[in-house]
C-alpha positions in Angstrom: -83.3 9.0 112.1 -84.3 8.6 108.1 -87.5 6.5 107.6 -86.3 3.9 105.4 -88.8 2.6 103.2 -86.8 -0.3 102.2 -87.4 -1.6 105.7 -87.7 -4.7 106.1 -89.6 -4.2 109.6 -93.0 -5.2 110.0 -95.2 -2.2 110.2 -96.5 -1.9 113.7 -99.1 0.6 115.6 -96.2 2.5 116.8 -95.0 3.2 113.3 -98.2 5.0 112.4 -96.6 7.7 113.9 -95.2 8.4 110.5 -98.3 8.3 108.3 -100.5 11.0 110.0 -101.8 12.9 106.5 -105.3 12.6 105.3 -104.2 10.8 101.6 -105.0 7.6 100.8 -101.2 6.2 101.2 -101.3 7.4 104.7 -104.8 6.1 105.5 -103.8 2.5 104.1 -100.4 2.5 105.8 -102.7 3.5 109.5 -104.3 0.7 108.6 -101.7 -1.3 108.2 -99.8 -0.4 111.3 -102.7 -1.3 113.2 -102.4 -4.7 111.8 -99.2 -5.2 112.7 -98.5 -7.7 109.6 -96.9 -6.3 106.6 -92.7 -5.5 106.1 -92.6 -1.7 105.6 -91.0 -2.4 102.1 -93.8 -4.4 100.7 -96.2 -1.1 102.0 -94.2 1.0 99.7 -93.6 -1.3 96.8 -97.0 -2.0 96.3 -98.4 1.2 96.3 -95.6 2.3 93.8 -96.9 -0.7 91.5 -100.7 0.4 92.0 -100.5 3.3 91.3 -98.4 3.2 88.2 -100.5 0.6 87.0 -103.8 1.9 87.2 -102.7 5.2 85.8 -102.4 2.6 82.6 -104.4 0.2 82.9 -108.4 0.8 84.4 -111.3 -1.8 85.0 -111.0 -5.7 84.4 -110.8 -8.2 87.0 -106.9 -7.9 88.9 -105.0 -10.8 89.5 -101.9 -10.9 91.3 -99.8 -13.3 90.5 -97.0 -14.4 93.3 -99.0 -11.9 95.8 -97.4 -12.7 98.7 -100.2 -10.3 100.9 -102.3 -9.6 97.8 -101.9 -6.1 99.0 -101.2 -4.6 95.3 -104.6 -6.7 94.5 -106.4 -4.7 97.5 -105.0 -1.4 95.9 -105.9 -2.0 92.5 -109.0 -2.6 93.7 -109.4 1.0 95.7 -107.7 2.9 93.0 -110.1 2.2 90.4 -113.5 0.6 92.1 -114.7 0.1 88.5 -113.0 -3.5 88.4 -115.2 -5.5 90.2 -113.4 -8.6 91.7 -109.4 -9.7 92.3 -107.6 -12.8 92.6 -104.7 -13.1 95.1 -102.6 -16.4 94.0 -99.1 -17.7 95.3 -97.9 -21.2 95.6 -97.6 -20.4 99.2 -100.1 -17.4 101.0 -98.1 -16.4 104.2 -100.6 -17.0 107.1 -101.7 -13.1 107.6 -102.5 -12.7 104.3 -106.2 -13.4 106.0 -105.5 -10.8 108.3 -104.3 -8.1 106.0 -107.3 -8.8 104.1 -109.2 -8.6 106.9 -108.0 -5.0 108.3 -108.6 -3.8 104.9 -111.7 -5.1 104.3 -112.8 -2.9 107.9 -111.5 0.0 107.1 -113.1 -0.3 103.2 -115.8 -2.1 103.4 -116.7 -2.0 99.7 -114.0 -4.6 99.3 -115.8 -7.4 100.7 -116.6 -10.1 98.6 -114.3 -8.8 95.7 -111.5 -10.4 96.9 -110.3 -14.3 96.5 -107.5 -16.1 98.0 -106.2 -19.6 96.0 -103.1 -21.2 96.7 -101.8 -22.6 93.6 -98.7 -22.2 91.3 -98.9 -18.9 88.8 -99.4 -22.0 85.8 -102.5 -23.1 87.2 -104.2 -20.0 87.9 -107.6 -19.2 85.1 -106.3 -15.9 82.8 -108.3 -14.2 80.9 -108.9 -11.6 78.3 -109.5 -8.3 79.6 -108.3 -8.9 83.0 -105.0 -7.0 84.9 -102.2 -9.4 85.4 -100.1 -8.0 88.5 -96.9 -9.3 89.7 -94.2 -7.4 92.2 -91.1 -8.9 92.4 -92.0 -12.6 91.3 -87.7 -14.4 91.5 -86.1 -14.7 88.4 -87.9 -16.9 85.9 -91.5 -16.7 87.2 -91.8 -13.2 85.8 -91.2 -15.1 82.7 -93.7 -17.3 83.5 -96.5 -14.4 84.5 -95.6 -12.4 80.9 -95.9 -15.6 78.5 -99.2 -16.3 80.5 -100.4 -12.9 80.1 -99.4 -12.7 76.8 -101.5 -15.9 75.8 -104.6 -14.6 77.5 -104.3 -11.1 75.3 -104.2 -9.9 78.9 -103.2 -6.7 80.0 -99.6 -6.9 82.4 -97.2 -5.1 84.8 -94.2 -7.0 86.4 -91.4 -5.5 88.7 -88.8 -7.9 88.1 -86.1 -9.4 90.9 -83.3 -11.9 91.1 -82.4 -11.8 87.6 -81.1 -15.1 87.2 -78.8 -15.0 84.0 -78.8 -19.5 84.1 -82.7 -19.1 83.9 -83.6 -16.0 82.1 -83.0 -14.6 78.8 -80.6 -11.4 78.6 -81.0 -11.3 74.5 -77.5 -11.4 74.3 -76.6 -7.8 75.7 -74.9 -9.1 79.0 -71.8 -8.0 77.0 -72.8 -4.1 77.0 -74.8 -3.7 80.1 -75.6 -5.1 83.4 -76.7 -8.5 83.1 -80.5 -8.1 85.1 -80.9 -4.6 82.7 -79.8 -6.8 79.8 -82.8 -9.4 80.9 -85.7 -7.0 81.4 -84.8 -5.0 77.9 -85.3 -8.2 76.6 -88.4 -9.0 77.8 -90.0 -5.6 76.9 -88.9 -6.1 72.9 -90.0 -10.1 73.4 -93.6 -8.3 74.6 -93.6 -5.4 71.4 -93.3 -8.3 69.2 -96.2 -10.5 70.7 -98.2 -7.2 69.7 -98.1 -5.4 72.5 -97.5 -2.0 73.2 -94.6 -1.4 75.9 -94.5 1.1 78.6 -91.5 1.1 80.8 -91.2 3.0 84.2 -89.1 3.3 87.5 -90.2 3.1 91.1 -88.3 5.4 93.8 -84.3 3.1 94.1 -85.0 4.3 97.7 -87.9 1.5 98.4 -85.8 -1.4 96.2 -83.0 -1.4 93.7 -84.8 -4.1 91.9 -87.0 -1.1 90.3 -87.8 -1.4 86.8 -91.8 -1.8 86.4 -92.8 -3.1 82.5 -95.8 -2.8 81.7 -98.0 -4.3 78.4 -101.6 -3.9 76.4 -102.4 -5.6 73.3 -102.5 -3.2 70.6 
């Protein structure tokens, strides 16, 4: 039977079965496993995300914006130990949130202290220059939300967008050429270029989500 990484299953300590390499990937997911939290899709989106986005983007504090676990803020984090702190903010925090933090924070003990929890809407959550706005998979709008926020901070940004919502977001007029949800995220890219930021436009693996377009932006 194929491993699916668009699983929705919660990784358990039986699944660590599949990660038995000595890269980081298969270190965190063995972590992961153990704590018997996290949907396997969420494992593989937000290493996709991290990764990409420290490639681009090193240092300043991370925030994650709609973080759901705050796992992509946890990666950022052991990707690049330069940045010294992370903010993990959703209008809701699922309950093990603490606990992924917590099995992380064991196995990496460097990342103690570095890591804040607030619940509070993405509007109310402190931006500033020079940090790393993440954001994976905030619904429709919201990644509207997390860009124009970035955008006034002069903060750096990477979004991978979901539930492209044609009533709520703006698809630039293109819905007529292309899909509707493409037609939406090429607008947001040129609607980032012209706020003076330079663009940089990348796909995770379709196999983890089809909802795989990760923009990212940097002031010029």
């Amino acid at each position: 039977m194929t491993f699916d990484p668009s699983s929705r299953v919660r990784l358990k300590p039986t699944t660590a079965r599949h990660f038995t390499g000595d890269t980081l990937f298969d270190r965190i997911a063995r972590v992961l496993c153990e704590a018997s939290c996290l949907p396997r899709k969420e494992l593989y989106e937000s290493w996709e995300v991290a990764r990409r986005t420290r490639r681009r983007f090193r240092g300043g504090r991370v925030v994650d914006l709609a973080c759901g676990h705050g796992l992509v803020a946890h990666l950022m984090l052991l990707l690049d130990d330069t940045s010294a702190e992370a903010v993990c903010a959703d209008r809701r925090l699922p309950p093990s949130a603490t606990q992924l933090s917590a099995a992380m924070v064991r196995a990496w003990p460097r990342l103690a202290d570095r890591l804040t929890y607030l619940e509070r809407h993405v509007e109310d959550v402190e931006l500033r220059e020079g940090d790393v706005i993440v954001s994976t998979h905030a619904c429709g709008a919201l990644t509207d939300v997390v860009l124009a926020r970035a955008v006034a901070a002069r903060a750096r940004v990477a979004v991978l967008p979901c539930c492209h919502d044609e009533d709520t977001c703006d698809a630039g007029a293109l819905e007529g050429w292309v899909d509707v949800s493409l037609a939406i995220d090429v607008t947001r890219a040129h609607r980032l270029a012209a706020e003076g930021y330079a663009v940089h436009t990348q796909q995770i693996p379709a196999a983890i989500t089809p909802k795989n377009r990760l923009l990212m932006g940097e002031p010029r």
